[in-house]
C-alpha positions in Angstrom: 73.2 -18.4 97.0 71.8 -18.4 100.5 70.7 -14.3 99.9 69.1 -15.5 96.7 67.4 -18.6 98.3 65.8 -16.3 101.5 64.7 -13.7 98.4 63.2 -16.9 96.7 62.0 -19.4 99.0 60.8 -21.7 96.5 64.7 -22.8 95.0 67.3 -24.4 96.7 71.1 -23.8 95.5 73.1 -26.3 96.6 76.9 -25.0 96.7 80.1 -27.4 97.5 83.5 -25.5 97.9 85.8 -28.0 96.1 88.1 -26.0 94.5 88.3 -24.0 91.2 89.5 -26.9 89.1 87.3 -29.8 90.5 84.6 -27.3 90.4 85.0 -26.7 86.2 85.4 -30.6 85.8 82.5 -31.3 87.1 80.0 -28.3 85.3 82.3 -30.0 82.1 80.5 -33.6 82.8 77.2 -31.6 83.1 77.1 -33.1 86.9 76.2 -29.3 88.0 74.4 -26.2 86.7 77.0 -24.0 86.9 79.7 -23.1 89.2 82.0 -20.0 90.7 85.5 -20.4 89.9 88.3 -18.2 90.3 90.2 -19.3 87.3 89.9 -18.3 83.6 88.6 -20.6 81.4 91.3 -21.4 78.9 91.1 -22.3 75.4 91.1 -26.2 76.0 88.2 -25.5 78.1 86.3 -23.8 75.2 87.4 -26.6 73.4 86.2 -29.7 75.2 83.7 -27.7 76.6 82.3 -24.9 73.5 79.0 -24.4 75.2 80.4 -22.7 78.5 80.2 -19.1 78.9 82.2 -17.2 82.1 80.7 -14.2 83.5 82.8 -12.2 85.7 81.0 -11.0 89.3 83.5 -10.0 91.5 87.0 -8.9 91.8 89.3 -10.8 94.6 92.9 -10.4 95.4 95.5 -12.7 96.6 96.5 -11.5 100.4 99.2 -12.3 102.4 98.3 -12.8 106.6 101.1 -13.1 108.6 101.6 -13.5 112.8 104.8 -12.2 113.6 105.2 -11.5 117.1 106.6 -8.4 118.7 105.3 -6.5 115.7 103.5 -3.2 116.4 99.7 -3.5 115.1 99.3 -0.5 113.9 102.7 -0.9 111.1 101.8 -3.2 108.6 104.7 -5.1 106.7 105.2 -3.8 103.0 107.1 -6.3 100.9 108.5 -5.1 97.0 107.6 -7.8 94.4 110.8 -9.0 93.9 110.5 -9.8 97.9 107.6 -12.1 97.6 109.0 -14.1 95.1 112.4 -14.3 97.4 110.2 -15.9 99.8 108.0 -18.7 97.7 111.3 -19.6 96.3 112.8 -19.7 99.5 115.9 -17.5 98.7 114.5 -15.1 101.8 113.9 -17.6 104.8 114.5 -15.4 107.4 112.8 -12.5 108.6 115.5 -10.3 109.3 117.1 -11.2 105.3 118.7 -7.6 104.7 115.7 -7.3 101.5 113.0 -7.2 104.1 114.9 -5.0 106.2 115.5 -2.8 104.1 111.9 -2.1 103.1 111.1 -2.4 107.2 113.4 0.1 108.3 111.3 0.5 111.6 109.8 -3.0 112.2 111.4 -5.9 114.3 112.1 -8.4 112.0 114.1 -11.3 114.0 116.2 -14.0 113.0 113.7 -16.4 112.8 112.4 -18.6 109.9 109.6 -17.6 107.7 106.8 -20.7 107.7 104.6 -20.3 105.1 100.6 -21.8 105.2 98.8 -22.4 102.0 96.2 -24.5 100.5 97.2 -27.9 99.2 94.7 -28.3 96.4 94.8 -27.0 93.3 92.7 -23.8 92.9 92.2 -20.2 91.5 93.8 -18.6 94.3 97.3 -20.3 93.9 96.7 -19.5 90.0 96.1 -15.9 90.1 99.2 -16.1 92.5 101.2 -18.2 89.8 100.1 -15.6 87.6 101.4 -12.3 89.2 104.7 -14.3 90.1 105.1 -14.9 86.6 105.0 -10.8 85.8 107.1 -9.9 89.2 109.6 -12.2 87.8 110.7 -13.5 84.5 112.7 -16.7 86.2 109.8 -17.5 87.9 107.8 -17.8 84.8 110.2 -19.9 83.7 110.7 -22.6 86.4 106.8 -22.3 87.6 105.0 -22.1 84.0 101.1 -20.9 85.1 100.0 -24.1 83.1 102.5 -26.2 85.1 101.5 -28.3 87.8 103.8 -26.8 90.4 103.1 -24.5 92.6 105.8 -24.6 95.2 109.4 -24.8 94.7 111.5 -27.4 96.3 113.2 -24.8 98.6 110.5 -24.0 100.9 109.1 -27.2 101.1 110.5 -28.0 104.7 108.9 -24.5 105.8 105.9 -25.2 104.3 102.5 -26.1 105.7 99.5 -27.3 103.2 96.1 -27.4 104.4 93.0 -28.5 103.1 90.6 -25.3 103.5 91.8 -21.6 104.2 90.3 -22.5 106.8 92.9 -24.3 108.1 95.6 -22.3 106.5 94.2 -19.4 108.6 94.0 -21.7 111.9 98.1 -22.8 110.6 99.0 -18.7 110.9 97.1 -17.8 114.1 98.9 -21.3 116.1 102.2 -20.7 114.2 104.3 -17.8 115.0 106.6 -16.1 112.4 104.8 -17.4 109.8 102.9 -16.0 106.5 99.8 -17.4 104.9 98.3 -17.3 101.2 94.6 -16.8 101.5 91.8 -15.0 99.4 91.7 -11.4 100.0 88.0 -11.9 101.4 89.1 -14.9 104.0 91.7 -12.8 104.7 89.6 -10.1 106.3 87.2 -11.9 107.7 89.9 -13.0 109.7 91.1 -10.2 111.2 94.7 -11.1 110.8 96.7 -8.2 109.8 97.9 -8.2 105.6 101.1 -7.4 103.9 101.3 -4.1 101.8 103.2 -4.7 98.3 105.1 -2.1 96.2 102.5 -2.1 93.5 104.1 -1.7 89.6 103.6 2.4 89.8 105.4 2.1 93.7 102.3 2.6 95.7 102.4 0.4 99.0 99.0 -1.2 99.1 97.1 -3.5 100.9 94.3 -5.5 99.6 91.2 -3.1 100.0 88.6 -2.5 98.7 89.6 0.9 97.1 92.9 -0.9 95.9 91.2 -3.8 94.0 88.5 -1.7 92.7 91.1 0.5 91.2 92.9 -2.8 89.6 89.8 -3.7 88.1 88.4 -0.6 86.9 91.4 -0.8 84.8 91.1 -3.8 83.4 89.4 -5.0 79.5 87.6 -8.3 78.7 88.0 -10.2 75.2 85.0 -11.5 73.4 85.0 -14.9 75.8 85.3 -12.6 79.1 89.0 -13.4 79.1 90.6 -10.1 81.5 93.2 -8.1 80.5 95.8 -6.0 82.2 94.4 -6.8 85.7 97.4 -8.8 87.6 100.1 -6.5 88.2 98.3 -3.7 87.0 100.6 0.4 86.3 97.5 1.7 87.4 98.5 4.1 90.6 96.7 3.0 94.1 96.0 -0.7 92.8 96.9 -3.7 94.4 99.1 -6.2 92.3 97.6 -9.2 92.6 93.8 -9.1 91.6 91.5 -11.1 89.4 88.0 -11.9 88.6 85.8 -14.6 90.2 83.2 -16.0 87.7 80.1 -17.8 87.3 80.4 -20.4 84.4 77.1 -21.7 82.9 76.5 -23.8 80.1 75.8 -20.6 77.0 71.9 -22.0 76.4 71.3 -21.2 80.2 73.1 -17.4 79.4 71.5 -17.0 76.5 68.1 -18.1 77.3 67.9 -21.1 75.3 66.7 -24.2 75.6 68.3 -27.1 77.4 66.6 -30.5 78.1 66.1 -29.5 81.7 64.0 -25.9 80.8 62.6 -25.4 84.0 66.9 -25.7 86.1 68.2 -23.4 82.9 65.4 -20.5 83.5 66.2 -20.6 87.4 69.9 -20.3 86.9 69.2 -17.9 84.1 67.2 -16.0 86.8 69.7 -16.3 89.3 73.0 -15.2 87.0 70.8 -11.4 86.1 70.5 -11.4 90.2 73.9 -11.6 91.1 74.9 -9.6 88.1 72.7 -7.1 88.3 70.4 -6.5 91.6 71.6 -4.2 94.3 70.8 -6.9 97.0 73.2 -9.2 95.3 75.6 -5.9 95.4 75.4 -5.4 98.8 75.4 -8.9 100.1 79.0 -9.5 98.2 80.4 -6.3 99.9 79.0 -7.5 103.4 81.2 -10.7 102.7 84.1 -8.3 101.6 84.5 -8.8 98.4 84.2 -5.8 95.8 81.7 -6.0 92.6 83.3 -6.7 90.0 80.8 -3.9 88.2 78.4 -1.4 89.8 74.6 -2.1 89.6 71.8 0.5 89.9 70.7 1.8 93.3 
């Protein structure tokens, strides 16, 4: 938005970060002209709202930051699926539980709890998250539904620390040895903090780069409403598991070019929407920020 407004000086986009769900309620009420969300919209969205479109712009990935001390820098931690869920079901609390261990063979892992950080508002990022636990595994899905309200089971609660913005979740892992924090892939390394690798579903260890989302989504397919397919958890060799789409939601006359009783807002964000979808400058600006196009635009 800011790239866009300095390449036309003449409009002003206004852009709050209030979260994926709060973001959709509000474009719903018409009390915006569209927003960026990180979450699909679902079928009762289509249904109390049938006029909204979701255009896909960029790929993200869910990253895991940890600060454990003692660790050398230049050996990243690699955790196997079934080991993440262990630890946001609190079944692996410690850092020296045999699992991780195992998979560590030359890191020091000491007895010490694991403290997890994470945001305490609802949002895309704890969705896409719900969403890959769901695949690692089935008794997650079970207890944690993706359309459920819960996001945290009862068992980590006392080693759990919410904050409002990653922001503060990143602040929470850089003042709080031992512990792990669950932050966009883009906050992530902007951050500098170093990321867990994760035994992909082909048994790649990856890390949340850009050659490892890019190959998740490259692999994925869309359904008529821009729904994705086969992205999270993806058998695709090299690709990192947890990866999905952030979109741009617009109300369909502003998408299609039709008309809408405010003509002169719905051809600017019409005009905006081709930019980021399909100018190099909006390209390069989105890799510049680390995150990874969610298609490739002409040179």
């Amino acid at each position: 938005a800011v790239a866009y407004s300095a390449a036309y000086t003449t409009v002003q986009i206004g852009y709050q970060q209030v979260g994926s769900s709060l973001g959709l309620t509000q474009l719903e009420a018409y009390a915006l002209d569209f927003a960026a969300s990180d979450s699909e919209l679902t079928d009762s969205d289509y249904s109390a709202s049938p006029t909204l479109q979701q255009l896909p712009f960029v790929a993200t990935a869910v990253s895991l930051i940890y600060n454990l001390p003692g660790l050398a820098a230049d050996l990243p931690l690699v955790l196997t699926r079934a080991a993440l869920v262990g630890i946001l079901n609190g079944s692996i609390a410690r850092w020296d539980h045999s699992v991780l261990r195992r998979q560590n063979p030359f890191a020091y892992l000491p007895h010490r709890a694991i403290t997890i950080a994470a945001i305490s508002r609802s949002s895309g990022t704890t969705e896409l998250l719900k969403s890959a636990l769901a695949l690692f595994e089935p008794a997650w899905a079970a207890a944690y539904p993706v359309s459920g309200s819960a996001v945290w089971p009862p068992g980590i609660t006392a080693s759990l620390q919410l904050c409002p913005t990653y922001e503060g979740v990143i602040a929470a892992v850089q003042l709080t040895p031992y512990s792990v924090g669950i932050v966009p892939s883009a906050t992530a390394q902007a951050s500098k903090l170093p990321e867990m690798a994760i035994v992909n579903h082909a048994g790649d260890e990856v890390r949340p780069t850009e050659q490892a989302i890019s190959a998740a989504a490259s692999a994925a397919s869309f359904t008529s409403s821009f729904t994705s397919v086969g992205l999270v958890d993806s058998n695709v060799t090299g690709a990192y598991p947890i990866v999905g789409f952030s979109r741009l939601v617009a109300p369909l006359e502003v998408v299609s070019g039709g008309s809408t009783p405010s003509c002169g807002v719905a051809a600017e964000v019409q005009r905006f929407l081709l930019w980021v979808l399909q100018s190099s400058e909006a390209t390069a600006t989105m890799q510049a920020l680390h995150f990874v196009p969610a298609f490739s635009t002409p040179s």
